[in-house]
C-alpha positions as a Python dict, from the first residue, in 0.01 Angstrom:
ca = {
    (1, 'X'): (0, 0, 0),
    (2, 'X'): (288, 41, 183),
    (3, 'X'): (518, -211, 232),
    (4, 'X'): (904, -197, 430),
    (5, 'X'): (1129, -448, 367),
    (6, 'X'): (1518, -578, 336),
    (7, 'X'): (1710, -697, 56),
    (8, 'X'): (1978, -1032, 131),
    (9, 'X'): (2117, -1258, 12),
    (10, 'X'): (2322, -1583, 41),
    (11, 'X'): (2558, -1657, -219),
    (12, 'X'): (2407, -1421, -474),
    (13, 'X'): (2061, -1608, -376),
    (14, 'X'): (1899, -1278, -362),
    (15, 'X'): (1578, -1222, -188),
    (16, 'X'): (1364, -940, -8),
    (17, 'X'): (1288, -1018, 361),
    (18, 'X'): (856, -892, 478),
    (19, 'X'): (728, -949, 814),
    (20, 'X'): (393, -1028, 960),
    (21, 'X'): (489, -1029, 1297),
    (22, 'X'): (336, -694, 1434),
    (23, 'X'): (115, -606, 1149),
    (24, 'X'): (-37, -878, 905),
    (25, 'X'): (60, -849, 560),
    (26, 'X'): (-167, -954, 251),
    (27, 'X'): (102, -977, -80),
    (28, 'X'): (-102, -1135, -374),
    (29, 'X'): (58, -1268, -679),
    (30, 'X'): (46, -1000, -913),
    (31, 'X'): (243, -798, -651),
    (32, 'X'): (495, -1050, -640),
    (33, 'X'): (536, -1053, -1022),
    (34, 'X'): (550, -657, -1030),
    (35, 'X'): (814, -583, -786),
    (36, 'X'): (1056, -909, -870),
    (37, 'X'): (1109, -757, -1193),
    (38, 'X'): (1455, -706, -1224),
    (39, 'X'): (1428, -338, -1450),
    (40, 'X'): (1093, -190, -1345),
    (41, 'X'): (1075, -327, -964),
    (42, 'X'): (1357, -429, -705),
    (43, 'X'): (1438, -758, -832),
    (44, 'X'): (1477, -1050, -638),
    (45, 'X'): (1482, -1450, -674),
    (46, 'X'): (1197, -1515, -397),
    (47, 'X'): (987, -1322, -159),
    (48, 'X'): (1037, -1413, 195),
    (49, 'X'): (786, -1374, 462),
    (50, 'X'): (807, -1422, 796),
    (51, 'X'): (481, -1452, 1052),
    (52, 'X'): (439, -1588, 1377),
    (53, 'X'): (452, -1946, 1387),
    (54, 'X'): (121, -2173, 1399),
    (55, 'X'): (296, -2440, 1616),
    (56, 'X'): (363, -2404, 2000),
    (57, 'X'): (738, -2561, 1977),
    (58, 'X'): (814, -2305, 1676),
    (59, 'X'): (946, -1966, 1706),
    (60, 'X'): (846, -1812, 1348),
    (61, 'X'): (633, -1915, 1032),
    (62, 'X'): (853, -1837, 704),
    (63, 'X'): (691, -1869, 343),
    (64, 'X'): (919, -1876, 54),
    (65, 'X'): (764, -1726, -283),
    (66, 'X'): (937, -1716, -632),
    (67, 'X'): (955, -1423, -855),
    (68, 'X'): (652, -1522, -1056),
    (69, 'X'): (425, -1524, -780),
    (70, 'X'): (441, -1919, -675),
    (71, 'X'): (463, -2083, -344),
    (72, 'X'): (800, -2322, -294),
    (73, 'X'): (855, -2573, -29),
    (74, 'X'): (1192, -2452, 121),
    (75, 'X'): (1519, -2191, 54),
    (76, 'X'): (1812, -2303, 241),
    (77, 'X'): (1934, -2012, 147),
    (78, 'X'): (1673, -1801, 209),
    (79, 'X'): (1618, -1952, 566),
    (80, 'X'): (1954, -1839, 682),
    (81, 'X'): (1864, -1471, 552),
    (82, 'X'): (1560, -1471, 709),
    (83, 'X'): (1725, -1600, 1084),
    (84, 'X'): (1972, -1339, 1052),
    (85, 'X'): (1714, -1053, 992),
    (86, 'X'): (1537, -1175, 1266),
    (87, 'X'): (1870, -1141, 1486),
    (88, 'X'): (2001, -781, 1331),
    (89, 'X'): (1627, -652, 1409),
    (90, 'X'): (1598, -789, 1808),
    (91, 'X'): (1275, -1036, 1688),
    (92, 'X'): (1505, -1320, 1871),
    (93, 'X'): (1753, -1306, 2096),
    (94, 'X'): (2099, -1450, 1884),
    (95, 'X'): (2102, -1796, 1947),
    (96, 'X'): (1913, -2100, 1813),
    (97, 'X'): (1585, -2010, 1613),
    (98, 'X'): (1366, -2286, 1544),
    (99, 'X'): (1185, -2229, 1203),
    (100, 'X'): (847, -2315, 1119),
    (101, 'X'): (803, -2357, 713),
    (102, 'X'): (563, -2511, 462),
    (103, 'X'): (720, -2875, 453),
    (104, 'X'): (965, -2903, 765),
    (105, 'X'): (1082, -2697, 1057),
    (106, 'X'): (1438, -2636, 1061),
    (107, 'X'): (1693, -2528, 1309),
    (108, 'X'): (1885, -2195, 1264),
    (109, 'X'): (2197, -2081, 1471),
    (110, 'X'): (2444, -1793, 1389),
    (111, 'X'): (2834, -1876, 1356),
    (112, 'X'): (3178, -1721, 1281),
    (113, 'X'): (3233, -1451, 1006),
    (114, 'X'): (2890, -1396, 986),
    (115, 'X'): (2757, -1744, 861),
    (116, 'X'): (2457, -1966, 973),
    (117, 'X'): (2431, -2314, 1000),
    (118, 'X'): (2129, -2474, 941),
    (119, 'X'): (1998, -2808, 1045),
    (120, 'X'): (1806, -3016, 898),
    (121, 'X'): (1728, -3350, 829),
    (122, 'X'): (1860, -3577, 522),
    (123, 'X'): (1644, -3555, 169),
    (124, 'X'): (1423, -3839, 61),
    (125, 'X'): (1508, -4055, -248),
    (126, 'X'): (1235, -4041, -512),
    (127, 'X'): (1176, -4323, -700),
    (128, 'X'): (883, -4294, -932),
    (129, 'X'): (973, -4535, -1198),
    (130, 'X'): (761, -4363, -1474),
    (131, 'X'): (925, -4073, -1422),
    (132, 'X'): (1264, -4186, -1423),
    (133, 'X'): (1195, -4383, -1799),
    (134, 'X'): (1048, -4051, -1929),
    (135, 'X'): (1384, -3889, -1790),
    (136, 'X'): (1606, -4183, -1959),
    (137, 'X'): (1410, -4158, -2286),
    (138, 'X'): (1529, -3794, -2273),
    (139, 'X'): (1888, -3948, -2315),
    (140, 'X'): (1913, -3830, -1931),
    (141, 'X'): (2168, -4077, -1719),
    (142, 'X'): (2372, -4069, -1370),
    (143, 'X'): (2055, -3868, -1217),
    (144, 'X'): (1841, -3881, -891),
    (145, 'X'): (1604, -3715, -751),
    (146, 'X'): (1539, -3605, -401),
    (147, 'X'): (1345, -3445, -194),
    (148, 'X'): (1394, -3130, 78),
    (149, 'X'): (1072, -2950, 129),
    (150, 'X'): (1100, -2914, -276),
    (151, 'X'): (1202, -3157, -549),
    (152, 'X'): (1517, -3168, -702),
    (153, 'X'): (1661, -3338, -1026),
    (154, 'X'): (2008, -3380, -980),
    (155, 'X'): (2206, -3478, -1330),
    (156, 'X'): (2627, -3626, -1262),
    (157, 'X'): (2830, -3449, -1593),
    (158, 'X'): (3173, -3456, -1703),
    (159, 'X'): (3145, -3078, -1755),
    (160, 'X'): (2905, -2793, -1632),
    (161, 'X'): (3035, -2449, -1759),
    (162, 'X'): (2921, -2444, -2127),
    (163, 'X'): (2544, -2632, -2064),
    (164, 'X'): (2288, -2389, -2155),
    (165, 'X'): (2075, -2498, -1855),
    (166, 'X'): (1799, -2248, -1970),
    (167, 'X'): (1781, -2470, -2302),
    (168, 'X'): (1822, -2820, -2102),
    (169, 'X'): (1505, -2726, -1854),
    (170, 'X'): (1343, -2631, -2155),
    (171, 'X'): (1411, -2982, -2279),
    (172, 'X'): (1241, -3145, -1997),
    (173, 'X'): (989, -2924, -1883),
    (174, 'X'): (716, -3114, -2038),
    (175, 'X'): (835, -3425, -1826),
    (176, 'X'): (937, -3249, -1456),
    (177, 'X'): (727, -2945, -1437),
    (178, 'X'): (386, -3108, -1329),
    (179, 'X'): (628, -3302, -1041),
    (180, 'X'): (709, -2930, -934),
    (181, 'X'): (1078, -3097, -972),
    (182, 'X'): (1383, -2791, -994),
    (183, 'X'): (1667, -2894, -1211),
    (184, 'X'): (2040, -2910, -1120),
    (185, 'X'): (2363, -3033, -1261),
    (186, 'X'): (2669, -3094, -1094),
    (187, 'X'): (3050, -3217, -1134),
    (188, 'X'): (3248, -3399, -859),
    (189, 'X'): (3573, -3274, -797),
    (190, 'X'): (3836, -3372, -537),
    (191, 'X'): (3671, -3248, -233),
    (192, 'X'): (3403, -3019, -385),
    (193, 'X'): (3105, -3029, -591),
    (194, 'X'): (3022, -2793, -818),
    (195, 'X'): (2669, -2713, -932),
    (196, 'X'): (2414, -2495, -1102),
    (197, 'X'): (2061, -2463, -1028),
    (198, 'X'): (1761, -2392, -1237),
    (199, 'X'): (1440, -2274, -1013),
    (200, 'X'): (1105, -2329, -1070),
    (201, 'X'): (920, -2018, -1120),
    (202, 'X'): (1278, -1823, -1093),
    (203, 'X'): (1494, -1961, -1362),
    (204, 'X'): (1888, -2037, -1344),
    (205, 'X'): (2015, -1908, -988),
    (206, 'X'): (2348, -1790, -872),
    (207, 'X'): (2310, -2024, -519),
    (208, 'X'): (2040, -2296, -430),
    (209, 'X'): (2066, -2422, -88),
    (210, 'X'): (1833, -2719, -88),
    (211, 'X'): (1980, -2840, -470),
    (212, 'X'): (2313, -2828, -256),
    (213, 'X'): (2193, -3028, 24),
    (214, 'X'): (2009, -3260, -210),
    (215, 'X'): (2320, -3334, -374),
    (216, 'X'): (2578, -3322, -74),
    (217, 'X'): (2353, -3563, 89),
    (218, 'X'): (2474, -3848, -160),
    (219, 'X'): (2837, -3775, -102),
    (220, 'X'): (2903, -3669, 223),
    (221, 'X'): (3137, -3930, 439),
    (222, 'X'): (3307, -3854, 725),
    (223, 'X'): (3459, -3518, 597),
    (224, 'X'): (3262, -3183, 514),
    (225, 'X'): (3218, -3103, 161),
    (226, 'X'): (3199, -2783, 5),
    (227, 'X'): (2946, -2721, -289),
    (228, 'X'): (3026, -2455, -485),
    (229, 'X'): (2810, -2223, -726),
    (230, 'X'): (2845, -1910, -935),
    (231, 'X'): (2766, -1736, -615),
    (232, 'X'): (2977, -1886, -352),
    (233, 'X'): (2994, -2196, -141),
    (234, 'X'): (2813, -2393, 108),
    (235, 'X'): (2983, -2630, 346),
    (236, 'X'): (2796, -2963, 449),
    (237, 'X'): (2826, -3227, 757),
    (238, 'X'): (2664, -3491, 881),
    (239, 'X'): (2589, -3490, 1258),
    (240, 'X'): (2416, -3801, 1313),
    (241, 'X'): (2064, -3844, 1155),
    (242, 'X'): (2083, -3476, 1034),
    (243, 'X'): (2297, -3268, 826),
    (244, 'X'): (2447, -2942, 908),
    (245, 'X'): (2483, -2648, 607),
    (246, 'X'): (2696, -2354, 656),
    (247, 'X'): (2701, -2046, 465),
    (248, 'X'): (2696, -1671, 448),
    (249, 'X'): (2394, -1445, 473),
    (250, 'X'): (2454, -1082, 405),
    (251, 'X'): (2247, -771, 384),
    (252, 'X'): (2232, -506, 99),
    (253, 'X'): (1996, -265, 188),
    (254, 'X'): (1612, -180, 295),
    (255, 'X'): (1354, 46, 175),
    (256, 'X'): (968, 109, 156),
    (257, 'X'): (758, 7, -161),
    (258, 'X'): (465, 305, -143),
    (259, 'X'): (157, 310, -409),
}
């Protein structure tokens, strides 16, 4: 197997970028698992892959798979990679890209300093009542969870630096992993938000764009708001019935997998 590819990432979100688009690509699981390994393979948070779309009003299909081989829902981060790819290697003109995915299409367009803005529309409020008393059993208060494409856990603290989130997820896997639910914690600050992310089938992240949105969505007024991560920041406004997410999306290098 042969296999080119590129290596991005957005905020430290890193990822390697496949196409489909003149030559269709079979990548099972196991070859997932093999080459995310971050000492014997190239090491990456998720797999993206990009085919031509399967709706008329589309322009591309993008899949998003973690480093241990599973499907997810949506990368915010990884979306913005994958438009910019498609601009640095003439797939699209630059300009607007509209984005086919698993759970929602999305709109892509390129902006200043090398950042994309996405839009997209607001997450959905989960309220499953069983799940929220297992959660408060767990002595787990000032949460909600929404929804992007993915589900998201989203716990208010006084004080994020010194959790060991690793240890925390661990805590409540029994109760969130069968609602495929990713776990975040944030603290509000005076104009910011900062967060950390742990990803299902990926572990504790340096970025996650749809955790960002999920939470940004429940604060944003008038005024943007940053949300800030070990890897960067993202900048969020509302336009209407939709919000818009800026951030970077940068590439590292590419390279051919041969076995």
């Amino acid at each position: 197997m042969s296999l080119n590819f590129e290596k991005w990432h957005g905020n430290g979100n890193d990822f390697i970028i496949v196409n489909s688009i003149e030559n269709e690509l079979k990548i099972t699981k196991n070859k997932i698992i093999k080459i995310s390994d971050r000492n014997t393979g190239i090491g990456f948070d998720q797999l993206i892959k990009i085919d031509l779309p399967t709706k008329s009003n589309q322009n591309f299909y993008i899949r998003f798979f973690n480093a241990d081989g599973s499907e997810a829902g949506m990368c915010l981060n990884g979306i913005r990679c994958a438009a910019k790819y498609l601009w640095n290697n003439s797939f699209a003109p630059i300009g607007p890209l509209s984005i086919q995915t698993k759970t929602k299409n999305i709109l892509c367009e390129p902006k200043k300093k090398g950042t994309v803005q996405v839009r997209v529309s607001a997450p959905e409020k989960l309220n499953h009542k069983d799940l929220h008393n297992k959660l408060k059993n767990r002595a787990i208060n000032n949460f909600f969870i929404s929804n992007i494409g993915n589900n998201h856990l989203c716990i208010e603290m006084k004080s994020i630096k010194k959790i060991n989130l690793n240890e925390m997820y661990e805590n409540l896997e029994t109760v969130i992993k069968d609602f495929d639910i990713n776990l975040s914690i944030f603290k509000k600050n005076q104009g910011s938000i900062d967060i950390r992310t742990y990803e299902n089938g990926v572990g504790e992240t340096l970025s996650c764009g749809s955790a960002a949105l999920c939470i940004a969505s429940s604060f944003l007024k008038d005024k943007s708001l940053k949300i800030k991560s070990m890897g960067g920041e993202l900048v969020f406004k509302k336009n209407k019935d939709v919000i818009l997410m800026t951030g970077p999306a940068s590439f590292i290098y590419k390279g051919n997998i041969s076995e």
